[in-house]
C-alpha positions in Angstrom: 48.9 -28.0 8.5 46.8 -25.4 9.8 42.5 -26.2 10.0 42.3 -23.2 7.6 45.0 -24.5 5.1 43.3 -27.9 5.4 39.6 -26.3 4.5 41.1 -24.5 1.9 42.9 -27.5 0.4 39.2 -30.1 0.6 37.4 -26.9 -1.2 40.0 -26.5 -4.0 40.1 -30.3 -4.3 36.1 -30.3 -4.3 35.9 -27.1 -6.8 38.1 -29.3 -9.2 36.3 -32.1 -9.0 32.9 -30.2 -9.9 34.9 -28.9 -12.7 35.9 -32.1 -14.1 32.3 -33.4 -13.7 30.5 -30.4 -15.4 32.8 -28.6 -17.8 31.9 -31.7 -20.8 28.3 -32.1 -20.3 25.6 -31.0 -23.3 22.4 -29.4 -22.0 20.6 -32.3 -22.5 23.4 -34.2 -20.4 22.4 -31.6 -17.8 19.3 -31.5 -18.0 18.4 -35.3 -17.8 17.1 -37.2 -15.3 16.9 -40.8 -14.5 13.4 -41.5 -13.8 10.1 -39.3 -12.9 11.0 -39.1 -9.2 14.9 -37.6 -10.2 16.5 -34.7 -10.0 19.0 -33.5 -12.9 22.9 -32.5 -12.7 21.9 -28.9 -13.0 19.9 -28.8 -10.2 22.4 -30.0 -8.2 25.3 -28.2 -9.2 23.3 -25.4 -8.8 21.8 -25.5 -5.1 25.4 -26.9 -4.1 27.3 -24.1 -5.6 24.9 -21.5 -4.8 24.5 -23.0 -1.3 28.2 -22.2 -0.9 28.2 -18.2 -2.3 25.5 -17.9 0.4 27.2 -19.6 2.9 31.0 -18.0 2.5 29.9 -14.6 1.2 26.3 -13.6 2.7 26.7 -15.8 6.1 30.2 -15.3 6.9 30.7 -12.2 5.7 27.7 -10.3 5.5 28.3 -9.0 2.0 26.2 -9.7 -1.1 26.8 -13.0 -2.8 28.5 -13.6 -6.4 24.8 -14.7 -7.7 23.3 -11.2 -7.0 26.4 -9.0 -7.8 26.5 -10.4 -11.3 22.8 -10.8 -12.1 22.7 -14.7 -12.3 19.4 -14.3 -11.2 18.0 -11.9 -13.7 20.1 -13.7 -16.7 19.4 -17.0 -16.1 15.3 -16.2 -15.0 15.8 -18.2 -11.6 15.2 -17.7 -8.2 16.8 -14.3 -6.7 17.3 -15.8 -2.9 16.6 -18.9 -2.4 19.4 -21.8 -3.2 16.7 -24.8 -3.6 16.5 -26.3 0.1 13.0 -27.1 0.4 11.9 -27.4 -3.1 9.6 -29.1 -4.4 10.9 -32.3 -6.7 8.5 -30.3 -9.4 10.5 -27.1 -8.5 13.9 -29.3 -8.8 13.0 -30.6 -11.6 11.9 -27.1 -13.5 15.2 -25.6 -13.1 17.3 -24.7 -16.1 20.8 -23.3 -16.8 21.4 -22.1 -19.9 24.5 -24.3 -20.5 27.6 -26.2 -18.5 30.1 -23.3 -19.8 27.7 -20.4 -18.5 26.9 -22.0 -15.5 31.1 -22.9 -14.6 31.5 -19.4 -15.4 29.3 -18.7 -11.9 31.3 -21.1 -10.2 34.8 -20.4 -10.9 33.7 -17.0 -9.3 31.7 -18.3 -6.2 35.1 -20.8 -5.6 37.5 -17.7 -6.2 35.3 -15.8 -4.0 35.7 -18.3 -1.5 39.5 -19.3 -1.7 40.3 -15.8 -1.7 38.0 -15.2 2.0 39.9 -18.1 2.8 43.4 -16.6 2.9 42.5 -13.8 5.0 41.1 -15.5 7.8 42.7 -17.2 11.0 42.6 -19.9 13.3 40.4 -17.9 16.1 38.2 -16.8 13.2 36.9 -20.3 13.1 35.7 -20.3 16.8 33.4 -18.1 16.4 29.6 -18.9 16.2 27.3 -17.6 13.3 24.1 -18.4 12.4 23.3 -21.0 9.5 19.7 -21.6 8.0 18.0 -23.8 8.9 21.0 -25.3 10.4 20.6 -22.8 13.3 24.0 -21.4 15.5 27.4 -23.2 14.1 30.8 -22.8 14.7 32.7 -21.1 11.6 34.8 -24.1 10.8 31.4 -26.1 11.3 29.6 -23.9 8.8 32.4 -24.7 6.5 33.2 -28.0 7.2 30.0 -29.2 7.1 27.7 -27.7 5.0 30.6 -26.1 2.0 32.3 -29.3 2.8 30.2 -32.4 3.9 27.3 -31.3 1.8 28.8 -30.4 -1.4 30.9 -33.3 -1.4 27.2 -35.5 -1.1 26.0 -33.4 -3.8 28.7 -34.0 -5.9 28.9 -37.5 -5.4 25.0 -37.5 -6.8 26.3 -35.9 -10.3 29.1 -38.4 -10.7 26.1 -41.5 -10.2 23.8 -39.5 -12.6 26.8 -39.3 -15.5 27.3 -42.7 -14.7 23.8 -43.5 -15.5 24.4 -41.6 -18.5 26.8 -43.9 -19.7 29.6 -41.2 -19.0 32.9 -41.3 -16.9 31.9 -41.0 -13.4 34.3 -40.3 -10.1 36.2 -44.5 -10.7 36.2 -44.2 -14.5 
């Protein structure tokens, strides 16, 4: 298996596993947290995801990201740029989507986005070095591997503990 075929196949994996986690959740399900120091699901889902459209699509390819070509911004009344590294817990904690459904909906197209820029790239493609912020100068297969990979997987990992403290099927359920 190639390392491209092999990134492809942990971010498909991933994207269903966000899926699975999200797609049954109320707003309040969402929205809750588990004490005053806490950050809630959406948050989460959000600064991963959205980490990832900046990531494959503005990074990598130098090409606006899903969030701004569809307005996510100016529906959903959130921040236009920035994917909430560096927030505040108060600024964490203020987000709001709209619902599980709308917010999916972003998603689906930020992991299409990115399964479809995986196909047309090769092994040598990889090599190369691009910056990251903060992160500073990466290899490609670094960028991916470890911030779309690594760190979503951590993120996601934090919304199958707060479901669980929810009383709802987590990752072992």
């Amino acid at each position: 298996m190639s390392l491209v075929a092999f990134l492809r196949e942990c971010l498909q994996q991933m994207h269903r596993q966000y899926e699975e986690m999200l797609h049954d959740l109320t707003p309040e399900q969402l929205h809750w947290t588990a004490n005053e120091r806490g950050v809630h699901i959406a948050f989460v889902a959000w600064h991963a995801t959205r980490t990832e459209d900046n990531v494959i699509n503005f990074v990598l390819q130098r090409k606006s990201t899903v969030w701004l070509d569809n307005g996510y911004d100016q529906k959903w009344g959130l921040d236009r740029i920035h994917p909430g590294t560096g927030w505040t817990l108060e600024q964490a904690r203020a987000l709001r989507l709209p619902s599980a459904q709308e917010f999916l909906e972003y998603a689906r197209k930020v992991w299409q986005a990115t399964d479809e820029f995986l196909q047309g790239i090769d092994e040598s493609y990889l090599e190369q070095t691009v910056t990251v912020r903060p992160l500073g100068e990466l290899k490609i297969r670094n960028a991916i591997g470890n911030v779309c990979i690594t760190h979503c997987f951590t993120h996601l990992g934090e919304i199958q503990h707060l479901r669980g403290l929810q009383g709802l099927r987590g990752a072992l359920a």
